[in-house]
N, C-alpha and C positions, 0 to 999 in steps of 0.2 A: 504493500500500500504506500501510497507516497503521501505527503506530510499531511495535505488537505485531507484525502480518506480517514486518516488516522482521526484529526480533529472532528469528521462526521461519525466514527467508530464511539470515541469517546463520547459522543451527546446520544448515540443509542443504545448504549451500555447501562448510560445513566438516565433513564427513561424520565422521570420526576417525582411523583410524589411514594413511592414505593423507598426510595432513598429516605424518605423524612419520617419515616418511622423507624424512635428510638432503639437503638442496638447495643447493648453492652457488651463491653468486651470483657471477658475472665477467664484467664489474667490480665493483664495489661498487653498492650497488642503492641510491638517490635517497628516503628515507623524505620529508624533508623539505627539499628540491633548498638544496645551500649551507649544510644544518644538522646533519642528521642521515644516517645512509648506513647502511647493515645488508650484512652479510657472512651467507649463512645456511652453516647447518652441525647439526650434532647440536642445537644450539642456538644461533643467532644471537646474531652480537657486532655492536657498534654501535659505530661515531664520532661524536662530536660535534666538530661543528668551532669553535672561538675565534675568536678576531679576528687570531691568528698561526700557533696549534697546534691541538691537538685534545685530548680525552677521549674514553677508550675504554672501553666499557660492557660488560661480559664478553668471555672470549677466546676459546671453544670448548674442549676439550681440547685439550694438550699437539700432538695429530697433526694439529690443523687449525689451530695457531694462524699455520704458514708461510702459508696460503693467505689468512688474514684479514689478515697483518698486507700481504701482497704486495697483495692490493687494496685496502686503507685508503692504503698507502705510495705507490701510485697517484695519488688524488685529494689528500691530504697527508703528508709523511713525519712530518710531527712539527714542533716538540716534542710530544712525549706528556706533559700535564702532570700529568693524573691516569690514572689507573685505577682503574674503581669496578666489584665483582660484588655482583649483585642477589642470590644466596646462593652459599650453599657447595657445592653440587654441582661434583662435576669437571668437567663439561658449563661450568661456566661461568668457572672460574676456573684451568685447565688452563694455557694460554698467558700466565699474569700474568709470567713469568720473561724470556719473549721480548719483550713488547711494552716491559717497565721499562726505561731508559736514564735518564741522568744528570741528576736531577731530577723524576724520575717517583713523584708520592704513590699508594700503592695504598689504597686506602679499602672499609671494610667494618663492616658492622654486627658490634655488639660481641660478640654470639654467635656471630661466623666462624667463631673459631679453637676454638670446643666443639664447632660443627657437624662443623670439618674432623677434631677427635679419634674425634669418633661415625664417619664416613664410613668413617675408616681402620681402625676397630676389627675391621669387618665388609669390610673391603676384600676377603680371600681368598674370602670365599664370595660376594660377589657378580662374583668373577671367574669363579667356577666356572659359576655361570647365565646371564653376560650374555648369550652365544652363543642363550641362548631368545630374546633380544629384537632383540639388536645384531650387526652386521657382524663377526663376530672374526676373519674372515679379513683385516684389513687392507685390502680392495679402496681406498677411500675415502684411507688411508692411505699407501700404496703409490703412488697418481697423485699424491697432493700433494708427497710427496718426490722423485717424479720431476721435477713443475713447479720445487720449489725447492732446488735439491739444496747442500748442505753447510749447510741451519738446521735447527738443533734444537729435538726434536719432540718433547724431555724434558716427562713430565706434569707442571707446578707442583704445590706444595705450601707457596704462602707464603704468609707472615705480613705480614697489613697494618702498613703503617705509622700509619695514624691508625684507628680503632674510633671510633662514636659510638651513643648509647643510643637515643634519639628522633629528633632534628633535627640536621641538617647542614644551613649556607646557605655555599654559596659563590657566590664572583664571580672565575672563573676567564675570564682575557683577553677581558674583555668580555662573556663569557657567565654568569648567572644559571644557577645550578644549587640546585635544594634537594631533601635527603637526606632520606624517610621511614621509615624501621623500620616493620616489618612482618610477619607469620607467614601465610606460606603455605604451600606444600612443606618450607619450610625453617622455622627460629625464627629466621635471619638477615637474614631477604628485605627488601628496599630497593627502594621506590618514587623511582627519579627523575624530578623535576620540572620542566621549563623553564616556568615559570609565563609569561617575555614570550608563550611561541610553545603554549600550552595542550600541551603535548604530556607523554605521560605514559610511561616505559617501563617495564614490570613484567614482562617476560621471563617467568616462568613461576611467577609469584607467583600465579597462579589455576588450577595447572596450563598445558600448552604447548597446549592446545586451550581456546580462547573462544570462544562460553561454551558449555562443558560442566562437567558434574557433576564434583567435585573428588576425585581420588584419597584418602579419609583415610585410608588404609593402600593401598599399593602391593605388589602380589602379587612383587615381585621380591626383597623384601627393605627393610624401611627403620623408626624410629619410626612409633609414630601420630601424628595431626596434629590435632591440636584444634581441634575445628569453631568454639568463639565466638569464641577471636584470630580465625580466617577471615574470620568474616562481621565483626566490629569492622574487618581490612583494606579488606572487602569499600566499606563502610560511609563510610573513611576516604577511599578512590581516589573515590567519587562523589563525595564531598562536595568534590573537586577540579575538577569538572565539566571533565574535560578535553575536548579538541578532537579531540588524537588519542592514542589508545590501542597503545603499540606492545607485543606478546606475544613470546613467545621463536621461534615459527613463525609462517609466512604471514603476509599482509598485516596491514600496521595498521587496525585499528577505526576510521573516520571519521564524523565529525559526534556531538556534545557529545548528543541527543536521542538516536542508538541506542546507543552508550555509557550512558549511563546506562539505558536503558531495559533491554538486557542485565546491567547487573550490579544490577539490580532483581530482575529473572527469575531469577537466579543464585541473589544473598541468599536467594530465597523459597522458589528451590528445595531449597537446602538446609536451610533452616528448618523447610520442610515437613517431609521423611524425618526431621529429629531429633525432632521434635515428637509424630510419627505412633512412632514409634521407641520413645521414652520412655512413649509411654500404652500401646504394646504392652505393656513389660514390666510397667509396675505393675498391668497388667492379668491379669496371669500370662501372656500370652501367650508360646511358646517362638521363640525366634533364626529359627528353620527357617521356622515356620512366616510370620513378621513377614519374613524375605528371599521367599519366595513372593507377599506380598499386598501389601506396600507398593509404593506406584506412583505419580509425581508424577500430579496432576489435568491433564488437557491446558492447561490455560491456565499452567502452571509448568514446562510440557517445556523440558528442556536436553539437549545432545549427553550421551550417553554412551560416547563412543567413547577415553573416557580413566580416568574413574574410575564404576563402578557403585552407581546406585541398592542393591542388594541387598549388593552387599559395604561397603556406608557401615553400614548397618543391623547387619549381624554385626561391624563396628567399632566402633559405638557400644554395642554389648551389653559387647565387652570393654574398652572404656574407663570405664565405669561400675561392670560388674558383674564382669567377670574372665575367665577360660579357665575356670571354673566353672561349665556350666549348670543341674548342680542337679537332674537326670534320671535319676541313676546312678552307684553306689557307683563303679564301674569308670573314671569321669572321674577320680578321683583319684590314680589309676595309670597309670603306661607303656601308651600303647593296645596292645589286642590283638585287636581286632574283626576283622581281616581273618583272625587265626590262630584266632579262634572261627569266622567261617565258612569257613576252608579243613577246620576239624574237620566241620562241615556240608558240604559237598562231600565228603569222602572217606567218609561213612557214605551219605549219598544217591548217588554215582555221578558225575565228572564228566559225561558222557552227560546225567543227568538234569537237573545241575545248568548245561548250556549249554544248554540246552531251554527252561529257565525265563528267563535272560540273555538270548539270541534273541526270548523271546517279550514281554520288556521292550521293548527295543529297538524290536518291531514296533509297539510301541504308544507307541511315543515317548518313552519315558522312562529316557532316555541313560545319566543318571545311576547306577539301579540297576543297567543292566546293565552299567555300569565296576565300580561296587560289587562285583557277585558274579564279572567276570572278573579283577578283580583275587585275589579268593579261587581262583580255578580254573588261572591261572597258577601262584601259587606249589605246585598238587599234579599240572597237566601244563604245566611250562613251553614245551613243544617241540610241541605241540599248536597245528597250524595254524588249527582252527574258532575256537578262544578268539584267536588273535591277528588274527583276522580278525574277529573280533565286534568287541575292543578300536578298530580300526581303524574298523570302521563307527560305531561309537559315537562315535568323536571327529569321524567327519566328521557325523554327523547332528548336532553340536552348533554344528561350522560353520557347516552349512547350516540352519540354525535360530537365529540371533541371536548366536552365540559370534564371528563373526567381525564385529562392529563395533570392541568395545573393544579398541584396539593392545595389552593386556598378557594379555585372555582371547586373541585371535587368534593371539600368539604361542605360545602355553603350547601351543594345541590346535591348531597346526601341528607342533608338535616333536614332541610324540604322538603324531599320525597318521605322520610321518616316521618314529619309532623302531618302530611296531607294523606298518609298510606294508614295512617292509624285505625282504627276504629274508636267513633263517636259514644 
């Protein structure tokens, strides 16, 4: 295969959301045998080992950090000299409390502690959604406490001891380490570097699937994410020309040639969509319409089983241009479209008006016919055809492309669960 094969090999390997289910490793799993060891979990923590101790590279949540620190403590107990998270999400800096012991620097880029205020601002309501994406029964939780019973499984919320703006180098017991700042999910994200051993690890600074298309807005809840820091990150990690590429899930990226050549494909891909994006609008073209037809060219294909082509486009619209499309007096008001057409259903008939939703649906186009049973609900909520419509509509989205990306797949699993139910 020549290099570009390779780069399409690796995005069909790594399919999407089948990767983002949590995987632990036991024992500690050998990244780079004697240097490096990965603990996986919601999001993989890493040791690096010294010449006496170690460094430990994210912690997982607060509920898995028993299980990382028990296999790291395995292959070496410590010293733990430092502690560095590549951002702020609670995925990775959950367990900084457990692993800290007496002498232990926690290290983070200096927008940590803004990131972790934003996080928690919005903490209550992204509790109320995880359960669309995540485990909330505890299962994953639940077995680790039972493996490690009396350590605590309190979620972190600390403050680094040391922040740096650009560059960190340290020479922690014989080990060469250097700190890069960086914008990816986060505006804290931190590229570590062993420049002796080329090894690179950015955890989920390109998103936790490589290489695919980058979430710029995340349907769970979150800021947006500024595409040209991205691609300047993007930009910064090649020009590292690392050896190995380690991501916050599955295997490390090997060999310096598909590394770069994937995060070539990447830059260009998202390049593209902005590019194609921006002459949409000054073209007049509308969001709707520019989410329907923008489409990477084949020689620019990346996964999209993490963040979408069409939902980059309607982010880039309101990064630029606003929640204002500029179509309709009625955008500058509380919506009320679904109670103008449940007024439309109750002058035409429900009757009539599942006939029409049915007759969408037959013809493929999901969408409208959530559209108008969302309207037909609110005037027969108890009406089995419409929530039987509702239900088919979500699986023909399934079974039609919705089930690649792990954030569209969860949304319209929970959907089809709540409208598949019995009354």
């Amino acid at each position: 295969m020549n290099i570009q094969q390779q780069v399409d090999h690796l995005i069909d390997t790594r399919p999407g959301k089948e990767l983002l289910r949590p995987v632990y490793d036991d024992p500690a799993h050998p990244i780079v045998e004697g240097l490096v060891y990965r603990s996986g979990g919601t999001t993989a923590a890493y040791m690096l080992l010294t010449d006496s101790g170690r460094v430990i590279v994210n912690t997982g949540m607060g509920y898995e950090a028993p299980h990382h620190k028990r296999v790291f403590d395995a292959i070496r107990p410590g010293p733990t000299h430092h502690i560095i998270t590549t951002q702020g999400h609670v995925d990775h800096l959950g367990g900084v409390d457990l692993f800290t012991e007496p002498g232990t620097t926690y290290i983070a880029q200096a927008n940590n502690p803004a990131h972790q205020r934003d996080d928690k601002r919005i903490q209550a309501l992204r509790m109320r959604t995880a359960g669309i994406w995540f485990d909330m029964l505890g299962t994953d939780a639940r077995r680790i406490a039972t493996e490690n019973p009396g350590v605590s499984m309190n979620q972190s919320e600390p403050t680094p001891d040391v922040l740096f703006e650009d560059r960190l180098d340290l020479d922690v017991d014989g080990l060469r380490i250097e700190l890069y700042a960086a914008v990816g999910e986060t505006t804290d994200c931190v590229v570590v570097w062993l420049p002796e051993h080329r090894v690179a690890l950015v955890s989920n600074l390109f998103g936790p699937l490589f290489p695919h298309f980058p979430n710029i807005n995340t349907i769970r809840g979150d800021k947006y994410r500024f595409v040209e820091p991205q691609l300047a990150t993007n930009r910064m990690v090649r020009a590292l020309e690392p050896e190995i590429l380690v991501t916050g899930r599955h295997e490390p990226i090997v060999g310096a040639e598909l590394i770069g050549a994937s995060l070539d494909r990447l830059h260009d891909a998202v390049t593209w969509v902005h590019t194609e994006a921006l002459a949409g609008f000054n073209a007049g073209i509308d969001v709707w319409t520019l989410m329907d037809t923008i489409e990477l060219p084949p020689e620019l294909r990346v996964g999209q089983g993490y963040g979408k082509v069409s939902w980059a486009v309607r982010t880039f619209w309101e990064e630029y241009i606003g929640w204002f499309r500029l179509q309709s007096t009625t955008e500058l008001y509380s919506d009320r479209s679904v109670s103008a057409l449940c007024e439309l259903v109750e002058v035409a008939g429900v009757e009539a008006a599942l006939e029409r939703a049915e007759a969408a649906l037959a013809r493929g186009d999901a969408p409208l016919a959530l559209r108008l049973g969302e309207a037909i609900v609110l005037v027969a909520p108890d009406d089995e055809r419409v929530r039987a419509l509702m239900a088919a509509s979500h699986q023909h989205l399934l079974d039609n492309g919705g089930d690649v990306s792990f954030w569209e797949s969860g949304w319209l699993r929970t959907e089809l669960a709540r409208w598949s139910a019995p009354r």
